[in-house]
C-alpha positions in Angstrom: -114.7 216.1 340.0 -116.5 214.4 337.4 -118.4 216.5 334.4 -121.9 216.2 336.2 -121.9 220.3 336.2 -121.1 220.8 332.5 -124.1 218.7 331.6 -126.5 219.0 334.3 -127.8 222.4 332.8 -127.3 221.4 329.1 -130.6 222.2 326.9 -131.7 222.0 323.7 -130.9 225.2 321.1 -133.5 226.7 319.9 -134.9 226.2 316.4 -133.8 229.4 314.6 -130.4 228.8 315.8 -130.0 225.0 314.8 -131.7 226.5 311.3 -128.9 228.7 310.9 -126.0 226.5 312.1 -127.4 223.6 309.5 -127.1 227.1 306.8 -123.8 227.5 307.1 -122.2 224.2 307.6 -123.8 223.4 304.2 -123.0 226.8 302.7 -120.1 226.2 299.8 -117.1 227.3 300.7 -114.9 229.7 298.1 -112.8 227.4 296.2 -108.9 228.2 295.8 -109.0 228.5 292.5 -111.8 231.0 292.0 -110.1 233.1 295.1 -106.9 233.1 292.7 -108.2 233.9 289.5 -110.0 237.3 291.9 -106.8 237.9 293.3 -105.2 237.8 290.0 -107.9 239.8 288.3 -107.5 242.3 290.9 -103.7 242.4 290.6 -104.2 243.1 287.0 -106.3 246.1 287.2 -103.7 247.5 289.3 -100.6 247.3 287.1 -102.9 248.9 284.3 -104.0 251.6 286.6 -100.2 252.1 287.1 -99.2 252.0 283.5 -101.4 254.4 282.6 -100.6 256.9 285.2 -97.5 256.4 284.3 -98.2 257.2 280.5 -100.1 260.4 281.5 -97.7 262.2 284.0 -94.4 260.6 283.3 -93.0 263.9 281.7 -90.4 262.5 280.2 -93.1 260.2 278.1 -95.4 263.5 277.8 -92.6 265.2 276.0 -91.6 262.7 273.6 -95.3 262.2 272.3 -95.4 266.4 272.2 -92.3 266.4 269.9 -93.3 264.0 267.3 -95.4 265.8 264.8 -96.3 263.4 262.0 -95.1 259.9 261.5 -95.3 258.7 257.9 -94.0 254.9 255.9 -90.4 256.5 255.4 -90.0 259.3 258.0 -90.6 260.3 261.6 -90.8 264.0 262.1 -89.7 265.4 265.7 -89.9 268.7 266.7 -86.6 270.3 268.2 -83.1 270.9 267.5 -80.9 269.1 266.0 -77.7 267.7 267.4 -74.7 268.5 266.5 -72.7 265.9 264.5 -69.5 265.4 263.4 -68.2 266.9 260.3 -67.9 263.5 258.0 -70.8 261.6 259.7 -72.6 265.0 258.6 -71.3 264.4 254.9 -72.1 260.9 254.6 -76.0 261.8 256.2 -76.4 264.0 253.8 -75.5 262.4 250.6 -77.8 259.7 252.1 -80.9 261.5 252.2 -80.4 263.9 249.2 -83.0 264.0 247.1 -81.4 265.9 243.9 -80.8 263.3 241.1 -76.3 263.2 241.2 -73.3 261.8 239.6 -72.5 260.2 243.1 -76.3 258.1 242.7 -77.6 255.4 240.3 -80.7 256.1 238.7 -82.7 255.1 235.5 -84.3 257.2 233.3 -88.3 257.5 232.7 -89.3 259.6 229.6 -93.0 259.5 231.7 -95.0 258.7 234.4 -96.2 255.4 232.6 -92.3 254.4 231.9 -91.7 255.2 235.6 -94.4 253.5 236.9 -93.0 250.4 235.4 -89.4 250.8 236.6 -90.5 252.0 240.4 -93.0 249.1 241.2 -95.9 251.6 242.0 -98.5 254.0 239.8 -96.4 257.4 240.0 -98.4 260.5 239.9 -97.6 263.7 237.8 -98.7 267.4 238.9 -101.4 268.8 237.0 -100.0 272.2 238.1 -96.7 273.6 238.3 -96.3 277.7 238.6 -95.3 279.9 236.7 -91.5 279.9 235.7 -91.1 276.6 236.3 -89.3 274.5 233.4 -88.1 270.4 233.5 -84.5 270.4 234.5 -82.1 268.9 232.6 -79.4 266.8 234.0 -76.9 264.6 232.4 -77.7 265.5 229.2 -81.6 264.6 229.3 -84.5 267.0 229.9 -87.6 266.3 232.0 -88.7 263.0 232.7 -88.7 261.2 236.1 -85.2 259.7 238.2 -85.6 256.1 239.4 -83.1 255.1 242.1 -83.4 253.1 245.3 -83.1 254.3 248.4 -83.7 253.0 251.8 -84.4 249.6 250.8 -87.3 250.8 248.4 -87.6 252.7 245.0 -88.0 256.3 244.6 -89.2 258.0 241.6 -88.3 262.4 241.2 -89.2 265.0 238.9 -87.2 268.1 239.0 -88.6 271.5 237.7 -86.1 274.9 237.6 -87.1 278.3 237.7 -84.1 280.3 236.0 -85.9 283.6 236.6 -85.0 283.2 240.5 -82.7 280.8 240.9 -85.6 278.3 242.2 -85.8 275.0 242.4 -89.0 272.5 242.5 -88.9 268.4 243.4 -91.4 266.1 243.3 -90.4 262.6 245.2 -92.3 259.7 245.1 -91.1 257.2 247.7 -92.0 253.6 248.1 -90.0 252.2 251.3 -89.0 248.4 251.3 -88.6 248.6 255.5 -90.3 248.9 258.6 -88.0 250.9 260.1 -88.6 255.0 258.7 -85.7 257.8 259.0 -86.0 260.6 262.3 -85.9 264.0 261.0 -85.7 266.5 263.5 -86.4 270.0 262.5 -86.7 273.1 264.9 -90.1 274.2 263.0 -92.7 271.6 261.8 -96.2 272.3 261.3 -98.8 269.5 260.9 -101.1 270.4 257.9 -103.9 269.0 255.7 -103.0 267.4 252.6 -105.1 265.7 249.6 -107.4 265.1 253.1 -104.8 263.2 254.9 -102.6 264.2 257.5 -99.0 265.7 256.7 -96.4 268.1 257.8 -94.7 270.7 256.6 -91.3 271.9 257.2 -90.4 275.8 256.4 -86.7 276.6 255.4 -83.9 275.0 257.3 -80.7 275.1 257.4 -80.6 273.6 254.0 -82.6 276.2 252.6 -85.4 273.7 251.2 -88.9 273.7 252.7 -90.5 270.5 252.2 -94.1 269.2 252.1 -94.6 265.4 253.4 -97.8 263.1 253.2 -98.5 259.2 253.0 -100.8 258.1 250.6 -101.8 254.5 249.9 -98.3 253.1 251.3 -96.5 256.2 249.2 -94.4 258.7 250.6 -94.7 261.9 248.7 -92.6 265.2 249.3 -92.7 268.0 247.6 -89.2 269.9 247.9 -88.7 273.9 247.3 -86.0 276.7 248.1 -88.6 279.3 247.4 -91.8 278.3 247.2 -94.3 279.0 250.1 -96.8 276.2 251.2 -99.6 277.6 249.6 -97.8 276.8 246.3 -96.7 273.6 247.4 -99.8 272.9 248.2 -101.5 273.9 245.0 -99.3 271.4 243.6 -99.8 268.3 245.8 -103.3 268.5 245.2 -103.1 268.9 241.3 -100.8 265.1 241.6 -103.1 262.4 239.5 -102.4 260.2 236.5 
């Protein structure tokens, strides 16, 4: 058998057809490279869709961005309840963080905001306004004036006012920290507030009895520190701070 019947009914294909045969054969064909760099771009979107679904339901991730309240240059405020620690690791936290002016804690003496402006490394600011009752304290021998001590790798600067009428107490702390790396304080009440027009928190009486009064300004951590005072007061006084 020979291939006479394969070819003896062979014709021509018509001209649209050869038209769009010659189309195609000559069409450019996707290159590797650009199919890759689709694929990858493709790939892409998907891992971000995931990550952000991921950041939206996870509730573990939800929860932890609920409980954080304010974050400031020297603290991180997180809503909750503290853990219990151990007696001496409690001891040793707390003369850490204490703000009172001790014995136990090397400071230098400022008759002034100017004089302790100089010693702490930044322009300290004085209350205009301080309430009623309120007198300098006096510790070590020296009345009024502003503490200078380090503390967490930068320089803080205090002034401590008394009320001997009540038994009251009022701190002002001016805190410049040297580090990146700012302290967790986890309190079972804190309430984000206004301050000076910048964000801030406020924490009512703990266990320590103090309520305190936090806000950053220009790369300064200011608290103001009470056992009695309510935030209205505290506030009064943040916004009277100027040179």
């Amino acid at each position: 058998m020979n291939d006479d019947l394969l070819t003896k009914f062979r014709k021509a294909p018509r001209p649209e057809f050869a038209a769009s045969l010659y189309q195609r054969i000559n069409k450019p064909m996707k290159t590797k490279s650009k199919y890759m760099t689709l694929r990858f771009a493709s790939l892409t979107l998907s891992l971000f869709a995931v990550l952000t679904a991921t950041l939206l339901f996870s509730p573990t991730v939800r929860a932890l961005a609920d409980t954080i309240i304010g974050q400031f240059s020297a603290y991180i405020f997180v809503q909750g309840t503290p853990v219990p620690v151990q007696q001496d690791v409690a001891e040793k936290k707390k003369s850490e963080v204490q703000s009172e002016p001790n014995k136990d804690v090397a400071y230098s003496f400022a008759p002034d905001a100017a004089a302790a402006s100089q010693l702490a490394g930044f322009t300290v600011l004085t209350p205009g306004y301080v309430p009623e009752g309120f007198i300098p304290s006096s510790i070590d021998n020296v009345t009024g004036g502003w503490r200078i001590t380090s503390k967490w790798g930068g320089e803080a600067a205090l002034v401590n006012f008394d009320n001997p009428v009540d038994n009251s107490y009022l701190i002002i702390e001016e805190l410049k920290i040297g580090q990146d790396h700012p302290i967790t304080v986890e309190r079972p009440e804190i309430v984000a507030v206004t301050v000076r027009g910048l964000p801030g928190a406020w924490l009512p009486d703990g266990n320590d009895g103090k309520s305190v009064l936090v806000w950053d300004e220009n790369g300064i951590t200011y608290s103001v520190i009470s056992n009695k005072l309510p935030l209205e007061e505290l506030q009064k006084i943040a916004e009277s701070l100027g040179r």
